[in-house]
C-alpha positions in Angstrom: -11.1 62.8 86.4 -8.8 60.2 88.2 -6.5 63.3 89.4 -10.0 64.8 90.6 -11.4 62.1 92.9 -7.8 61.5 94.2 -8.0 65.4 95.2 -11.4 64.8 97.0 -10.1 62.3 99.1 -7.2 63.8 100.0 -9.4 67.1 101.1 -11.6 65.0 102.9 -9.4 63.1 105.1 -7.9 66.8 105.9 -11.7 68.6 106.8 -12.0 64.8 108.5 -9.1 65.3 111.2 -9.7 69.2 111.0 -12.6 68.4 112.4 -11.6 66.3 115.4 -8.7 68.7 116.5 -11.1 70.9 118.6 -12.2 68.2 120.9 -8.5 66.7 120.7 -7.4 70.3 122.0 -9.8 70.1 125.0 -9.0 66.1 126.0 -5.5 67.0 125.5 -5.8 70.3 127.7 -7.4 68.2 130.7 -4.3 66.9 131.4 -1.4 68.7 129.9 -1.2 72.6 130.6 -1.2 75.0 126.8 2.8 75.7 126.7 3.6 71.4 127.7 1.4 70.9 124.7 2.6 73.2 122.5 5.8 71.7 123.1 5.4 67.8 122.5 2.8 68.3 119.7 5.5 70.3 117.8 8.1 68.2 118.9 5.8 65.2 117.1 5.0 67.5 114.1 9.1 68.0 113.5 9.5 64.2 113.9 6.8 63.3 111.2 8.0 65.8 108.6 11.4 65.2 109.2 10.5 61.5 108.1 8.2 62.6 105.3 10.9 64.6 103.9 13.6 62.3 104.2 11.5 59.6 102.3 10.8 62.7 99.7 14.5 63.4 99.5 14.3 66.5 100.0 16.0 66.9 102.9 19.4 67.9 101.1 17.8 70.9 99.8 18.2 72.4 103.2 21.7 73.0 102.1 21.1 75.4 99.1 19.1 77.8 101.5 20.6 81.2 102.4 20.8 82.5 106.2 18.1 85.0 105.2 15.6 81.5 104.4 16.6 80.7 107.8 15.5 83.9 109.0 12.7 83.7 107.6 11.7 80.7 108.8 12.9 81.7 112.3 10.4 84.4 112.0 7.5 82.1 110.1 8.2 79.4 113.3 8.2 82.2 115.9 4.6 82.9 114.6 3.4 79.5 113.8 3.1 77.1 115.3 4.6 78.6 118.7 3.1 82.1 119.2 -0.4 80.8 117.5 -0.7 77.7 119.4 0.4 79.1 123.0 -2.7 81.7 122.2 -5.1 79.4 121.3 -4.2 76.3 123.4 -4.8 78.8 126.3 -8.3 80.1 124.4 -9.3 76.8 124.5 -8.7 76.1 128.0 -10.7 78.7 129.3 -13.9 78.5 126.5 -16.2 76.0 125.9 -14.5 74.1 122.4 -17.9 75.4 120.0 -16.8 79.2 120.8 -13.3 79.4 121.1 -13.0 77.0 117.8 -15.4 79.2 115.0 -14.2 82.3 116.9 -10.6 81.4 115.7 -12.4 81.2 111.6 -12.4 84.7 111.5 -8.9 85.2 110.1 -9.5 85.2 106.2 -11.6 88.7 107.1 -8.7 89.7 109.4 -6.5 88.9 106.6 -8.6 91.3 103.7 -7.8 94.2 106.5 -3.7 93.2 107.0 -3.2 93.3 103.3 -3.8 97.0 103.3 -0.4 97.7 105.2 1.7 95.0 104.6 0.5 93.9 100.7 -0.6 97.2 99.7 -3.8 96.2 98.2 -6.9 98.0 98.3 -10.6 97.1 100.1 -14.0 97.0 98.6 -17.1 97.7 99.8 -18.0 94.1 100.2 -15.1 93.5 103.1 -16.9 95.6 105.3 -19.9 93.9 104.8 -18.2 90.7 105.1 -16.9 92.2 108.5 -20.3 93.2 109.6 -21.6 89.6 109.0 -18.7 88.2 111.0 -18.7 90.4 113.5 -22.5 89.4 114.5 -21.6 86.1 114.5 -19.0 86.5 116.9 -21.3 88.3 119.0 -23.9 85.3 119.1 -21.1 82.5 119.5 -19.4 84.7 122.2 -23.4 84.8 124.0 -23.1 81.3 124.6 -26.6 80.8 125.0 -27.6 83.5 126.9 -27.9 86.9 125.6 -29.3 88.3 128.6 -26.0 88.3 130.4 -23.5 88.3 127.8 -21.3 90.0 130.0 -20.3 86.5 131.8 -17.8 85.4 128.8 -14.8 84.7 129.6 -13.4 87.8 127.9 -9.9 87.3 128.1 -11.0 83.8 126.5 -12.2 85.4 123.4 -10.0 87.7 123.1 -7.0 85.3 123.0 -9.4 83.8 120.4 -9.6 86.3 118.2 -6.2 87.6 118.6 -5.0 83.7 117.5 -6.7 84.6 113.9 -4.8 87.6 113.8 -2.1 85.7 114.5 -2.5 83.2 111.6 -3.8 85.9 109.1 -0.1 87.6 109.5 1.4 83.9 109.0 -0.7 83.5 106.1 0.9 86.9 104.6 4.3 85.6 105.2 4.0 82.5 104.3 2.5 82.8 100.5 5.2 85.5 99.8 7.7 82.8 100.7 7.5 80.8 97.2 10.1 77.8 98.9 8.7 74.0 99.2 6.2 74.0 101.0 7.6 70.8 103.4 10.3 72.2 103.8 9.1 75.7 104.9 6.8 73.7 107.0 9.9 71.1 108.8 11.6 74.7 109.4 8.8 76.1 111.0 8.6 73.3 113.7 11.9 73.1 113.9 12.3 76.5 115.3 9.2 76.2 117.2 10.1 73.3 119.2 13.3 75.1 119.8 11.3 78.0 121.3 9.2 76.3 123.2 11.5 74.1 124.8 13.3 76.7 125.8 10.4 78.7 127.1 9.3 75.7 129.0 13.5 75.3 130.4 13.6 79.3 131.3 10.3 78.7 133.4 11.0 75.3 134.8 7.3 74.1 133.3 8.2 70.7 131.5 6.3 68.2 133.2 5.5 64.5 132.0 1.6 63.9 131.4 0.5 61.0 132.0 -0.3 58.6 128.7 -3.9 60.3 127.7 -2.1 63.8 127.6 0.8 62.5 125.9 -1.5 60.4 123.1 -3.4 63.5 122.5 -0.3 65.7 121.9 0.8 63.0 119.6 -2.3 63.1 117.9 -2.8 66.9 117.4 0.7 66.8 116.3 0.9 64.6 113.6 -3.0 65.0 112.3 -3.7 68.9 113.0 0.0 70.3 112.8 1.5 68.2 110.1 -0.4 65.2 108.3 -3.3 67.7 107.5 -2.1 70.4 105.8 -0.1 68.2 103.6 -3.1 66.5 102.5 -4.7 69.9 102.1 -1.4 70.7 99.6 -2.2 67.5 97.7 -5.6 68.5 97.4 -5.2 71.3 95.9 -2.4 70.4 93.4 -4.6 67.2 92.3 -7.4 69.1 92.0 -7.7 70.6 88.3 -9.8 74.2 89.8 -8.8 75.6 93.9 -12.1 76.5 94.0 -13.5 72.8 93.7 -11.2 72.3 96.8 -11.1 75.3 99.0 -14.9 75.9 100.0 -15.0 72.5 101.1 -13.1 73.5 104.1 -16.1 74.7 105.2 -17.6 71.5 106.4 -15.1 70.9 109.0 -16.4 73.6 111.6 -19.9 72.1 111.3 -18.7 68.4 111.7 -16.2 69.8 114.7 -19.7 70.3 116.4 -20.9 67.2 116.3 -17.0 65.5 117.3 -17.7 68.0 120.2 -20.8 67.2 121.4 -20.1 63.5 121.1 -16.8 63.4 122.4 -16.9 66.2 124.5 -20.1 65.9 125.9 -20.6 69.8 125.5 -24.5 70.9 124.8 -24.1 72.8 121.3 -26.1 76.1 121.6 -28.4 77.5 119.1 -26.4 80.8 119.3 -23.1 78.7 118.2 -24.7 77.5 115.1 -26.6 80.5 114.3 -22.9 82.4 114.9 -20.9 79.9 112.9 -23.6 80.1 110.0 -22.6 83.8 109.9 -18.9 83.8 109.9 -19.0 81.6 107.1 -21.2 83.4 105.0 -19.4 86.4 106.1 -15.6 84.5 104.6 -18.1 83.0 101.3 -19.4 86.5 100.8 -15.9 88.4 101.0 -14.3 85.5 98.3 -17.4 86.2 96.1 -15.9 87.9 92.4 -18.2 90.2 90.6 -20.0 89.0 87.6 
């Protein structure tokens, strides 16, 4: 039981900062352009796993790993964090933070549809519902408001949106085949990001110093939503004596992000965004349902 409530704490400081990251993204975005803050919140992610890992003592198992690990975890870096976040950084910059954030959700139905080619696995009747449901949600999020002229979206906004759960769905895949530590695989994965995207930033002579609310920001997305967060999500989950006590909890945090939003942000949440984000999630809840 002990083991239990220790899980639940641990999950809930995770949904907590989950939840803030959205209006982090758009503070942080005000003053630092997407690839700048890609680049010092991975920087800052590498940095606080590096130290977590040392203190673990781990860090010497680097040594036993083959060049094909390191491939892999070239390839695991290449697509997250550095070809996820330079999507949806940008998403964010041009959508309001309620749509471009429960747009990005989407990805555990994305991921139902990638495991046909790349896992093999076959797709019930239920994932197209579960699609369906989704899909309509999308549509009222992506309304913003106003279906009259739903046409005015930012299009290239959502689309970047969308295409950053895509993105993550394909990470996912790659990741859980992977059976290495997890802290390791994830000090890898910044690792080569932050080599990428300081050398993207080099190659188009974009690194620029923000000034101290841009670079606190980037800090903070790095070490809370990059790094900190998903650890505590790990722990969760091992403490936790069923997943299933743990994993729908993650829920909450899109609901919450609303409120950090409208408070922080001073966006005006739209009925549509709500009504939306109440269908993507019952869309993911419905797709994860077993069969009595």
């Amino acid at each position: 039981m002990m083991n239990q409530k220790k899980a639940y704490l641990f999950a809930g400081l995770a949904i907590f900062f989950w939840s803030t990251v959205a209006s982090a993204f758009k503070i942080a975005l005000r003053f630092v352009d997407p690839l700048n803050l890609v680049m010092y919140a991975s920087i800052t992610s590498f940095i606080v796993l590096l130290i977590i890992v040392l203190f673990q003592g781990k860090l010497i198992n680097l040594l036993n790993y083959s060049l094909k690990d390191y491939r892999n975890s070239m390839l695991l870096g290449f697509l997250n964090p550095f070809l996820y976040y330079i999507i949806l950084f940008k998403a964010y910059s041009l959508l309001p933070a309620q749509v471009a954030q429960p747009l990005n959700m989407i990805w555990p139905i994305v991921l139902v549809f990638l495991s046909i080619p790349l896992l093999g696995q076959k797709i019930k009747g239920r994932s197209f519902i579960a699609l369906f449901i989704s899909f309509v949600g999308v549509v009222f999020i992506s309304s913003q408001g106003d279906f009259i002229h739903i046409g005015n979206s930012d299009t290239v906004g959502i689309s970047l949106a969308l295409v950053s759960s895509i993105i993550w769905a394909l990470f996912f895949i790659f990741n859980v085949r992977d059976k290495r530590d997890e802290e390791l695989k994830l000090l890898l994965n910044f690792f080569f990001s932050s080599f990428f995207i300081v050398l993207l930033n080099i190659s188009m002579n974009n690194i620029h110093l923000p000034e101290l609310k841009g670079i606190l920001t980037a800090i903070y997305i790095g070490v809370f939503e990059m790094g900190i967060a998903f650890l505590f999500w790990l722990k969760a989950l091992k403490l936790s004596r069923s997943s299933d006590l743990i994993s729908n909890l993650v829920y909450l945090a899109p609901f919450l992000s609303l409120l950090f939003i409208h408070y922080l942000i001073g966006e005006k949440i739209f009925i549509t965004t709500i009504i939306g984000l109440c269908l993507i999630v019952s869309g993911i809840i419905f797709q994860r349902m077993r069969s009595k």
